[in-house]
NUSETOR-140643 format. One record per residue (C-alpha): residue in one letter; residue number from 1; x negated, y negated, z negated. Coordinates in steps of 0.1 Angstrom, whole numbers, plus 5000, padded with zeros to 4 digits. Layout:
BEGIN
+------+-----+------+------+------+
: type : seq :   c1 :   c2 :   c3 :
+------+-----+------+------+------+
:    a : NUM :    X :    Y :    Z :
...
+------+-----+------+------+------+
END
This chain:
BEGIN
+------+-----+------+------+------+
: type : seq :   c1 :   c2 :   c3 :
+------+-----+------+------+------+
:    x :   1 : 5000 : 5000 : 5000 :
:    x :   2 : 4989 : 4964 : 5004 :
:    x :   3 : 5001 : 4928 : 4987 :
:    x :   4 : 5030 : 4913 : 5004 :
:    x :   5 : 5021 : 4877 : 4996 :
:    x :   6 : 5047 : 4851 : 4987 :
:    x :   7 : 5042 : 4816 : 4978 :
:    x :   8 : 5013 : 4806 : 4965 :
:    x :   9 : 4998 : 4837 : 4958 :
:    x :  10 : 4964 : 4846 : 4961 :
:    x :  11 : 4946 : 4868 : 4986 :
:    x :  12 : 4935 : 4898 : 4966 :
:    x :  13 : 4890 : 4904 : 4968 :
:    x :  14 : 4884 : 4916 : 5005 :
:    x :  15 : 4865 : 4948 : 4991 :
:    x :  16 : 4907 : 4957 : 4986 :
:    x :  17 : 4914 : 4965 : 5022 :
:    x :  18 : 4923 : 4995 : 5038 :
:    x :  19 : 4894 : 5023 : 5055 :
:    x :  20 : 4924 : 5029 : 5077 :
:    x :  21 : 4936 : 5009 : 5096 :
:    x :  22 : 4901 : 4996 : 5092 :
:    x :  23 : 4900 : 4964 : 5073 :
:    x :  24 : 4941 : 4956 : 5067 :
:    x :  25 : 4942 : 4936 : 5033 :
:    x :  26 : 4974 : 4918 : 5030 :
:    x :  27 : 5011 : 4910 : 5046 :
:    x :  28 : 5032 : 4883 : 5041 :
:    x :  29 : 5023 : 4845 : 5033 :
:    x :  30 : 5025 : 4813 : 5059 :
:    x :  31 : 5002 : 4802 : 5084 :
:    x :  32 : 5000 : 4765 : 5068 :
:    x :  33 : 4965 : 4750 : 5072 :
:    x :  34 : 4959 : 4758 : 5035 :
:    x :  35 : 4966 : 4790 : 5036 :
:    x :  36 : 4946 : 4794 : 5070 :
:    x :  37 : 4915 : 4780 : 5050 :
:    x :  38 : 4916 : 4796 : 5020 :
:    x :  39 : 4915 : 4827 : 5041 :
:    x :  40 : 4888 : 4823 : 5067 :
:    x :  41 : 4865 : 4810 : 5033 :
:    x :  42 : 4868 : 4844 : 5021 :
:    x :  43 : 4859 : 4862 : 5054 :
:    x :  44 : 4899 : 4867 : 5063 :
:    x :  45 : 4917 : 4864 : 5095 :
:    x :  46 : 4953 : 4869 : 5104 :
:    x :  47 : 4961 : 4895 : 5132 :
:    x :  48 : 4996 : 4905 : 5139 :
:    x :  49 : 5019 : 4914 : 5170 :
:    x :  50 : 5055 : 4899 : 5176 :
:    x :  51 : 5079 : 4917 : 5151 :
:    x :  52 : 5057 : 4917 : 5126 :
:    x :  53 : 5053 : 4900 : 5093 :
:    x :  54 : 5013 : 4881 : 5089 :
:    x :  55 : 4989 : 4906 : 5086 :
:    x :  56 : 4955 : 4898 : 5070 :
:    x :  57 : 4922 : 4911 : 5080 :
:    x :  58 : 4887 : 4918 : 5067 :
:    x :  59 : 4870 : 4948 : 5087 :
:    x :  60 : 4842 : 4967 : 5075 :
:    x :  61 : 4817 : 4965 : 5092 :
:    x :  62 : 4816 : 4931 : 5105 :
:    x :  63 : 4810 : 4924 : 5138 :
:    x :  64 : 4785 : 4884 : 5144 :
:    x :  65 : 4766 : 4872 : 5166 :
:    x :  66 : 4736 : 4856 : 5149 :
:    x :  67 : 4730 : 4823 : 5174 :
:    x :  68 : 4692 : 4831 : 5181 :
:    x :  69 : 4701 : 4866 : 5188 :
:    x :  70 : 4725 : 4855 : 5222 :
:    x :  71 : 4713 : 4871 : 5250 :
:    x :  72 : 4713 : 4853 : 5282 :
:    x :  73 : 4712 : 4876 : 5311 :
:    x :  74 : 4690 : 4868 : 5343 :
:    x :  75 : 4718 : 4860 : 5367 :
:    x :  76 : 4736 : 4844 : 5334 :
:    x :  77 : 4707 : 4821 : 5331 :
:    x :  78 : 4700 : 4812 : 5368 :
:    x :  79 : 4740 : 4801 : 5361 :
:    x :  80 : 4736 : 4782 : 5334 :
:    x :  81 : 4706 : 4759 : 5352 :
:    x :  82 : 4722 : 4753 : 5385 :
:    x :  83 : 4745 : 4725 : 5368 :
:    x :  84 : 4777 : 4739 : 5386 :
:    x :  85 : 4794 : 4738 : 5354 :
:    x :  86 : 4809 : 4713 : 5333 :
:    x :  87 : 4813 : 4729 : 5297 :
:    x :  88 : 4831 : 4704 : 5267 :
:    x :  89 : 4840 : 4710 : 5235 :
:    x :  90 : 4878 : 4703 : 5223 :
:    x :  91 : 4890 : 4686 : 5256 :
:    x :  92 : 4918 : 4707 : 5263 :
:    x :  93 : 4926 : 4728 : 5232 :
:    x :  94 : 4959 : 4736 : 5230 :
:    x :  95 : 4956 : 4749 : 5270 :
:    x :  96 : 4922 : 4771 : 5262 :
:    x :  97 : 4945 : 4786 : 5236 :
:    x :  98 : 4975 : 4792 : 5257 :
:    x :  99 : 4951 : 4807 : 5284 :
:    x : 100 : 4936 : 4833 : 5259 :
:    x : 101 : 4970 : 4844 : 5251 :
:    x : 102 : 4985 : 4850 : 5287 :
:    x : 103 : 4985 : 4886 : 5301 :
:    x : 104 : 4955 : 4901 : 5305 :
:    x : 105 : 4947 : 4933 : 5329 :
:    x : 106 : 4955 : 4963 : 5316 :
:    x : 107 : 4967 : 4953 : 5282 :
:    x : 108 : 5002 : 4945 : 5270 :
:    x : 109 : 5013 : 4916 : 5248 :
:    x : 110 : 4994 : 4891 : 5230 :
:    x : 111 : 4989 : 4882 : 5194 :
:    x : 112 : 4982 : 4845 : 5198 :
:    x : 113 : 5020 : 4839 : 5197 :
:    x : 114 : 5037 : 4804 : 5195 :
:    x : 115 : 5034 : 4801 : 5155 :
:    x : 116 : 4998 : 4808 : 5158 :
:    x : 117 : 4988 : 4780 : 5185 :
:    x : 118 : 5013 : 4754 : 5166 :
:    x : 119 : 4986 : 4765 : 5137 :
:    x : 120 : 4954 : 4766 : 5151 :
:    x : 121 : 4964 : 4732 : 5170 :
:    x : 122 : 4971 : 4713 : 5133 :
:    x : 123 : 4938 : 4722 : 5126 :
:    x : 124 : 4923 : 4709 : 5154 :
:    x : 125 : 4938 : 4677 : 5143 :
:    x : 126 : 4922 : 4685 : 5109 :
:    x : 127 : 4890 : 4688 : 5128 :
:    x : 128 : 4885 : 4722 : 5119 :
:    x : 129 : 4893 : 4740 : 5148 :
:    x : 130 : 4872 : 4737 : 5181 :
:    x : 131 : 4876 : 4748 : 5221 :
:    x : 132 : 4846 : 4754 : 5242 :
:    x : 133 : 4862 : 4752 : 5279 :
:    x : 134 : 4841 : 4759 : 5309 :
:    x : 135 : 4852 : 4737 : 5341 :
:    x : 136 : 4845 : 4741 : 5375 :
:    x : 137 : 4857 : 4715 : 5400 :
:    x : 138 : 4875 : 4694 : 5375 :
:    x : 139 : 4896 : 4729 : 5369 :
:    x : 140 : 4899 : 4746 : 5335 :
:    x : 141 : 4885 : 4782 : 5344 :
:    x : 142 : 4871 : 4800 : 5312 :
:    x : 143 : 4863 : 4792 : 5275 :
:    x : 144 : 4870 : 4800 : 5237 :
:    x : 145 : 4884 : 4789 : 5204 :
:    x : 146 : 4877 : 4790 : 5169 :
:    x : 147 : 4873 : 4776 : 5134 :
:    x : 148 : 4840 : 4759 : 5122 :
:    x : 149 : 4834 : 4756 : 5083 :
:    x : 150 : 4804 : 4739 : 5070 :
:    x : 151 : 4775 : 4759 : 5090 :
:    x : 152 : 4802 : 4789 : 5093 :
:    x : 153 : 4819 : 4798 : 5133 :
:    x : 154 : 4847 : 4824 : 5134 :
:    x : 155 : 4849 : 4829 : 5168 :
:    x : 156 : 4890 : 4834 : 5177 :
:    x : 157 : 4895 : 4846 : 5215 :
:    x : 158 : 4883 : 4835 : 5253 :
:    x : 159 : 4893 : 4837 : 5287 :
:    x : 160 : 4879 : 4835 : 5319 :
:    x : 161 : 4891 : 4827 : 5351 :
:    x : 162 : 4859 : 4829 : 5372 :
:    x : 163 : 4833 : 4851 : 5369 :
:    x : 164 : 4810 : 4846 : 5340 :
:    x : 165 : 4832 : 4814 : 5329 :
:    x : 166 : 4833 : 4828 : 5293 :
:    x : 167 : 4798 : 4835 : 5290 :
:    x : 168 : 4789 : 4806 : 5302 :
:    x : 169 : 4814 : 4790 : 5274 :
:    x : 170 : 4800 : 4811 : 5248 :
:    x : 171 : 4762 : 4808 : 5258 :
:    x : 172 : 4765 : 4768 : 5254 :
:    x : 173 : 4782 : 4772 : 5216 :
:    x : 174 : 4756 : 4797 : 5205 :
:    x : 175 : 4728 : 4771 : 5215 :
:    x : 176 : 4742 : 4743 : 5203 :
:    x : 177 : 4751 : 4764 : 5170 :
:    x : 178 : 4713 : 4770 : 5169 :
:    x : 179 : 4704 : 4738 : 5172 :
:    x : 180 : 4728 : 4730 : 5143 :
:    x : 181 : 4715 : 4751 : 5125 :
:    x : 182 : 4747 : 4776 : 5121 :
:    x : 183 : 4742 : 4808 : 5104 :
:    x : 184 : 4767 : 4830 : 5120 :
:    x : 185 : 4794 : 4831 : 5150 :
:    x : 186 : 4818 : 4858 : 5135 :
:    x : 187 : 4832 : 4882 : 5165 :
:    x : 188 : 4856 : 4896 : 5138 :
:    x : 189 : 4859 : 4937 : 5152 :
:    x : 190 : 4831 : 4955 : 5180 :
:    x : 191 : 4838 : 4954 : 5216 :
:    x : 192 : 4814 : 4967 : 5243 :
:    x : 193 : 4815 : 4932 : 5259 :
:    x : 194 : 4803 : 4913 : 5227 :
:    x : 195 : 4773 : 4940 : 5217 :
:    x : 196 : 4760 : 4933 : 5255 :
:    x : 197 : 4756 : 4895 : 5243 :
:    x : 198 : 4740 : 4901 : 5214 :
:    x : 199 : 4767 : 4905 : 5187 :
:    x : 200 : 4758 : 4932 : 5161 :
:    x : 201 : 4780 : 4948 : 5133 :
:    x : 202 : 4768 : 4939 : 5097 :
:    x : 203 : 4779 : 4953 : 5067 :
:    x : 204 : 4810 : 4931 : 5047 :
:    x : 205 : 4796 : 4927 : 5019 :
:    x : 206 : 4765 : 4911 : 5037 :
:    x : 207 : 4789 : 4888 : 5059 :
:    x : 208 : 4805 : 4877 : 5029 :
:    x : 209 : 4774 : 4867 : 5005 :
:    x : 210 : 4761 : 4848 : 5041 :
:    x : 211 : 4795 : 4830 : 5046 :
:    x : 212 : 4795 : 4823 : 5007 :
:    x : 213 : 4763 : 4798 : 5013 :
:    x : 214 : 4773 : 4790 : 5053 :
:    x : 215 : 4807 : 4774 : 5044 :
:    x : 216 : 4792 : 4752 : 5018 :
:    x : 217 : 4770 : 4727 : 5044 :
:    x : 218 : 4786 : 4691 : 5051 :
:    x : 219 : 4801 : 4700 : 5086 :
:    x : 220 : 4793 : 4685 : 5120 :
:    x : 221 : 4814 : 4655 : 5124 :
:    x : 222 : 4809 : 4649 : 5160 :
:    x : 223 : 4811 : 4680 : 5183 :
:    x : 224 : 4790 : 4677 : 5214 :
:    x : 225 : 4770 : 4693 : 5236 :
:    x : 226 : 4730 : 4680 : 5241 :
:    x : 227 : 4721 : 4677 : 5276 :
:    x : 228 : 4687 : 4700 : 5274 :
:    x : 229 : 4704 : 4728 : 5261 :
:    x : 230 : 4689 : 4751 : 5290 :
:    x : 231 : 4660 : 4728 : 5307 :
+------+-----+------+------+------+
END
């Protein structure tokens, strides 16, 4: 059984969630901008499908991507240098979200539904949500999403429209991360895609005692890119 939360009740400690399904901690609660916070401080994301009440997350292992560790491929890199590209942070947020959640190639549904965008884009007013969007032509054609707390990233979803558009998104915010000194980009559960870029799977109780320091820096107040990033 887990906690159906209610009100102001706490998240119980993360080392409470489920083996199976792996990392399931809690149900229930609000997606209000505290809330949202108080979770992703403690290493917790919400994850649900329509039809289903909230469901809170924090998977063992942990699947980041450490920005140093981002590996930029050779046809990647000859990409990223032929200044084809535009890439911007938080331009167009609210359409690199509603991009990540449209149908995708052999899967069904999405679980960035309406409640969650209306979330995520409050705290983009707040400041504490970010979009890394890839442009090509003055066209929108790949990018990503997430939170940023303190020295902290939790990466939330991309897309990509073009070939390599989401790399290209995601090399540029791992650099600049780097150069902000950012500890972590979390990449929340393993895919094939994400080990290939560098992302690694790190034990929770690791991630945690990192993000316990990370979180605490004075964040970035002004979100963009430098202009050597790949000279």
């Amino acid at each position: 059984m887990i906690p159906l939360l209610q009100n102001s009740v706490p998240f119980p400690p993360v080392h409470h969630a489920l083996e199976y399904p792996n990392g399931l901690l809690a149900a229930g609660g609000d997606l209000s901008p505290a809330r949202l916070l108080d979770a992703y401080r403690h290493g917790i994301f919400p994850w649900f499908s329509e039809g289903d009440p909230i469901l809170w997350w924090s998977p063992d292992p942990r699947m980041v991507l450490f920005p140093h560790e981002f590996k930029i491929s050779h046809s990647l890199r000859k990409t990223l240098r032929n200044g084809r590209h535009e890439v911007r942070f938080d331009t167009a947020f609210e359409r690199v979200m509603r991009a990540c959640a449209a149908p995708r190639e052999g899967a069904s549904g999405t679980w960035i539904l309406d409640d969650m965008v209306a979330a995520y884009c409050e705290l983009h007013r707040m400041g504490f949500a970010h979009s890394v969007e890839t442009w090509l032509d003055g066209e929108l054609v790949g990018g990503l999403y997430g939170m940023a707390l303190g020295r902290m990233f939790y990466g939330e979803s991309m897309f990509s429209r073009r070939t390599d558009a989401s790399k290209i998104a995601l090399a540029h915010l791992a650099a600049q991360l780097k150069r902000w000194d950012f500890g972590m980009i979390d990449c929340q559960m393993h895919t094939p895609h994400l080990a290939s870029l560098g992302a690694r799977e790190i034990p929770r109780s690791e991630f945690i005692a990192r993000l316990e320091d990370l979180i605490n820096y004075v964040p970035i107040a002004d979100w963009r890119f430098d202009r050597d990033l790949f000279k």
